[in-house]
FINUVO-667386 format. One record per residue (C-alpha): residue in three letters; x, y, z. Coordinates in nm, 2 decimals. Each point is the difference from the previous one (the first is absolute). Example, Ala and Ser with C-alpha at 12.3 -4.5 7.8 and 13.67 -1.06 7.14 Angstrom:
! FINUVO-667386
<r><residu>ALA</residu><u>1.23</u><v>-0.45</v><w>0.78</w></r>
<r><residu>SER</residu><u>0.14</u><v>0.34</v><w>-0.07</w></r>
This chain:
! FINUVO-667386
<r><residu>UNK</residu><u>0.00</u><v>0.00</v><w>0.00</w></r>
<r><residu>UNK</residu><u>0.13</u><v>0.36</v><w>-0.08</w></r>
<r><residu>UNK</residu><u>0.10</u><v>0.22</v><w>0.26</w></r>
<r><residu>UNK</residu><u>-0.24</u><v>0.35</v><w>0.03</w></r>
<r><residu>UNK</residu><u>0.15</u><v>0.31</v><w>0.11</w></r>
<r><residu>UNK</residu><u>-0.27</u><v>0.34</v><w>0.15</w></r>
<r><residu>UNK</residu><u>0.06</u><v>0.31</v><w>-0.15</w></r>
<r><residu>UNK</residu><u>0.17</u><v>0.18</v><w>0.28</w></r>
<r><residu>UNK</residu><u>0.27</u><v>-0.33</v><w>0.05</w></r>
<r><residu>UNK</residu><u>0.09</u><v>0.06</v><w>-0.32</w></r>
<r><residu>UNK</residu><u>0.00</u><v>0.34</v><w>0.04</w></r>
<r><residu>UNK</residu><u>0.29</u><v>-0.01</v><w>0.32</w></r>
<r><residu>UNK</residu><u>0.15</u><v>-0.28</v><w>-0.20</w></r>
<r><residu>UNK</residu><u>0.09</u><v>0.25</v><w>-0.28</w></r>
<r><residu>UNK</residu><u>0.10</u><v>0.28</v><w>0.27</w></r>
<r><residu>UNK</residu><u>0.21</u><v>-0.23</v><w>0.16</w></r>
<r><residu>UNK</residu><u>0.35</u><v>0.02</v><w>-0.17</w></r>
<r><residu>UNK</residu><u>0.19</u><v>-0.28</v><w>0.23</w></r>
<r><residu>UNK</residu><u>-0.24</u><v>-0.22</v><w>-0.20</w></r>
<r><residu>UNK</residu><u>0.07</u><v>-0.12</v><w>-0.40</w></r>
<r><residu>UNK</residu><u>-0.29</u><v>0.13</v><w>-0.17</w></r>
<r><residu>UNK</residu><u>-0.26</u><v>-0.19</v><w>-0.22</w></r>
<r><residu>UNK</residu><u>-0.06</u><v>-0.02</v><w>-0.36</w></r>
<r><residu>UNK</residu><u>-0.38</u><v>0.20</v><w>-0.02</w></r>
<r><residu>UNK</residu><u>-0.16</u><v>-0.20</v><w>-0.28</w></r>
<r><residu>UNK</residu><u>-0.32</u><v>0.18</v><w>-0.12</w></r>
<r><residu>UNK</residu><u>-0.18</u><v>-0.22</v><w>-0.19</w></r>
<r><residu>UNK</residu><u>-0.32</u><v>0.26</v><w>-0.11</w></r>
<r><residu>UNK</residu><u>-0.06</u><v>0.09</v><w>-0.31</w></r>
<r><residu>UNK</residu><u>0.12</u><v>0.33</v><w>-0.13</w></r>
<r><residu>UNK</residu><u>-0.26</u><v>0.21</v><w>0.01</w></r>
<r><residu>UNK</residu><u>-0.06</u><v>-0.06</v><w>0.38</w></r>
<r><residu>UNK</residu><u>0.40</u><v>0.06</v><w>0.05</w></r>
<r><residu>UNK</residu><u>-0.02</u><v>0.35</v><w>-0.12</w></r>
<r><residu>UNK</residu><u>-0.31</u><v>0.00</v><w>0.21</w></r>
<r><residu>UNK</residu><u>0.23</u><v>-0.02</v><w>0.34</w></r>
<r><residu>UNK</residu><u>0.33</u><v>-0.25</v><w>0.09</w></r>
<r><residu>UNK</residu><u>0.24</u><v>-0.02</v><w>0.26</w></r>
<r><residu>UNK</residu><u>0.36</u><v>0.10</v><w>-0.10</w></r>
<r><residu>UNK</residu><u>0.23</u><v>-0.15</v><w>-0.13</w></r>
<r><residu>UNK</residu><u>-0.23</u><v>-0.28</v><w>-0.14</w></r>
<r><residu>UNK</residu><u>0.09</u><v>-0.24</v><w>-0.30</w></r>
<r><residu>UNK</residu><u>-0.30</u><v>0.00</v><w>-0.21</w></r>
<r><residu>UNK</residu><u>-0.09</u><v>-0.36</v><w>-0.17</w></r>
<r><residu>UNK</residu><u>-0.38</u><v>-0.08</v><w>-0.05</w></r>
<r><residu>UNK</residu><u>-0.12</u><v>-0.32</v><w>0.11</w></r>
<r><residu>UNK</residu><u>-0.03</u><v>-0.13</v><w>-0.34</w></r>
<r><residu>UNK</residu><u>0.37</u><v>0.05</v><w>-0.08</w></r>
<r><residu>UNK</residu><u>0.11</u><v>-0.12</v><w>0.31</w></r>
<r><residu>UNK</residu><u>0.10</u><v>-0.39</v><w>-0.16</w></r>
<r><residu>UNK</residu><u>0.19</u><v>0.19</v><w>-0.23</w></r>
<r><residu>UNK</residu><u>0.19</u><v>0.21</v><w>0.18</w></r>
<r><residu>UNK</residu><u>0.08</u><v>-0.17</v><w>0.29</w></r>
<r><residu>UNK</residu><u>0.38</u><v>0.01</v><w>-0.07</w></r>
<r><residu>UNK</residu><u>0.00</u><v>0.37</v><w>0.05</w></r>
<r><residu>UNK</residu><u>-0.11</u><v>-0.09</v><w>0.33</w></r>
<r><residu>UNK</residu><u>0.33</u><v>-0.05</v><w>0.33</w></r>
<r><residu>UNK</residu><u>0.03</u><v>-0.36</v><w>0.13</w></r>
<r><residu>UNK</residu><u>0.23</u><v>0.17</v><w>0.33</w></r>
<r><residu>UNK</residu><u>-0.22</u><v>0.25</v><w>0.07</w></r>
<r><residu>UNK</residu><u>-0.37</u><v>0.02</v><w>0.17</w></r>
<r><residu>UNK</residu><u>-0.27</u><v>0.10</v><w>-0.26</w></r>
<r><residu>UNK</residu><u>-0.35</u><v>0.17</v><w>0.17</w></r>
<r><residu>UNK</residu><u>-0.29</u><v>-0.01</v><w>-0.29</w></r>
<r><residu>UNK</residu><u>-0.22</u><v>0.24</v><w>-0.01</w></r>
<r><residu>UNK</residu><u>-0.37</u><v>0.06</v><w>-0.17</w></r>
<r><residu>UNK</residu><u>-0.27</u><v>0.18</v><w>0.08</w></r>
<r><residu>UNK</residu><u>-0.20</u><v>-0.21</v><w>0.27</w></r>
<r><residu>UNK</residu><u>0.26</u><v>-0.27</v><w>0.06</w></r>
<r><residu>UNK</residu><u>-0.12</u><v>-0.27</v><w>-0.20</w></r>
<r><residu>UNK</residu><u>0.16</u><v>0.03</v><w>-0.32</w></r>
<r><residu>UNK</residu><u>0.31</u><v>0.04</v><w>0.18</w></r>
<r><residu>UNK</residu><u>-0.11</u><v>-0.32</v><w>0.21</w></r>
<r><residu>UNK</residu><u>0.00</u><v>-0.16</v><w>-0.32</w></r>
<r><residu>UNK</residu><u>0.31</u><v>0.11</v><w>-0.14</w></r>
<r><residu>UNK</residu><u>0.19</u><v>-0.13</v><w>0.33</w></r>
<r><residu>UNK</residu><u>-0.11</u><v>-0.30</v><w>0.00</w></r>
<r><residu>UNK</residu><u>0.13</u><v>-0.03</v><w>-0.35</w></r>
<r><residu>UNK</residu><u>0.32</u><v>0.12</v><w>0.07</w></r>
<r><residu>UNK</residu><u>0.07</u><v>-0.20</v><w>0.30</w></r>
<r><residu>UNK</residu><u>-0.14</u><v>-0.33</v><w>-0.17</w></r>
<r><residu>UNK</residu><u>0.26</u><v>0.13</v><w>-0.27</w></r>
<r><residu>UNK</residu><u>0.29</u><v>-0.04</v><w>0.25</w></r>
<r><residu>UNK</residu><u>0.03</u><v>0.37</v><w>0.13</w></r>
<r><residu>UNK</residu><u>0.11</u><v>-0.03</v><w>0.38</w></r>
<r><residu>UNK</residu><u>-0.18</u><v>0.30</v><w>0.13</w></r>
<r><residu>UNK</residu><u>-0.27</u><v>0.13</v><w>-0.11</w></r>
<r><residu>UNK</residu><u>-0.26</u><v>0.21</v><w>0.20</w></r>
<r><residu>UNK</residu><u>-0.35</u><v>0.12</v><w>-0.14</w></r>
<r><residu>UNK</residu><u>-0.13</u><v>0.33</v><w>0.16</w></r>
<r><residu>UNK</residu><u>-0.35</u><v>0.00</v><w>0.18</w></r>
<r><residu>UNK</residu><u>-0.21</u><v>0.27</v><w>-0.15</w></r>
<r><residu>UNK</residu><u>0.21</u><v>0.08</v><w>-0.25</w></r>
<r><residu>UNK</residu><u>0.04</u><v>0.38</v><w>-0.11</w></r>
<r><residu>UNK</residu><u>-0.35</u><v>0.06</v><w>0.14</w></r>
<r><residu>UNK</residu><u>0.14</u><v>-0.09</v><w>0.35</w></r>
<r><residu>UNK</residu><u>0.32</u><v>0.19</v><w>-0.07</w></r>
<r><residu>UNK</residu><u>-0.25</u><v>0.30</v><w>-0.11</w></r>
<r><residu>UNK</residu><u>-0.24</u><v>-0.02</v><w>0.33</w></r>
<r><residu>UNK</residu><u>0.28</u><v>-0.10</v><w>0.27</w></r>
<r><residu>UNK</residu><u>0.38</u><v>0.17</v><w>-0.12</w></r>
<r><residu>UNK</residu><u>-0.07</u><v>0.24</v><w>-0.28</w></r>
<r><residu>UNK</residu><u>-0.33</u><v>0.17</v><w>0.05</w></r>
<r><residu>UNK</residu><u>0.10</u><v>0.21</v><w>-0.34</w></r>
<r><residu>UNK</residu><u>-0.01</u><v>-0.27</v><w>-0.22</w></r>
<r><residu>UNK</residu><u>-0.28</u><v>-0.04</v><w>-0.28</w></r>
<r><residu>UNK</residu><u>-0.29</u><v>-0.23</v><w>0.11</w></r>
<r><residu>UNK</residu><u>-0.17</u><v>-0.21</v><w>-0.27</w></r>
């Protein structure tokens, strides 16, 4: 089973610089990245995800993201029945990052 992360522990896991820092994979669509995203996210749709998984780090943590948590769900599952170590799908996705860390970011 993949691992889920809340908003604001992802949140102080990005402010904490004594820890290596993940790989944000958003795995929207485009239209609801220019909508709102964290920084410093990788874009690659779900779709394109079996493609493109060799773009993704086998040393390094990788958090999906969507826009509810269940695409990213999805997409971690995948990855982690793919062979990637650590792979952590956040709760909420950008709608909980929008309502509990960044209360400027877009709703949609």
């Amino acid at each position: 089973m993949i691992r889920e992360i809340g908003a604001t522990e992802l949140a102080a896991w990005l402010a904490d610089d004594s820890r290596p820092q993940p790989l944000l994979l958003d795995v929207r669509e485009a239209w609801e990245v220019q909508l709102a995203s964290l920084p410093g996210i990788v874009h690659i749709p779900m779709n394109l995800i079996p493609g493109r998984m060799a773009e993704l780090p086998d040393d390094r943590a990788i958090v999906t993201i969507c826009h509810h948590g269940v695409r990213s769900f999805q997409v971690g599952l995948y990855l982690q029945n793919a062979g990637f170590d650590e792979v952590v799908s956040l709760k909420g996705g950008v709608e909980a990052w929008a309502s509990d860390v960044d209360q400027t970011m877009a709703h949609y």
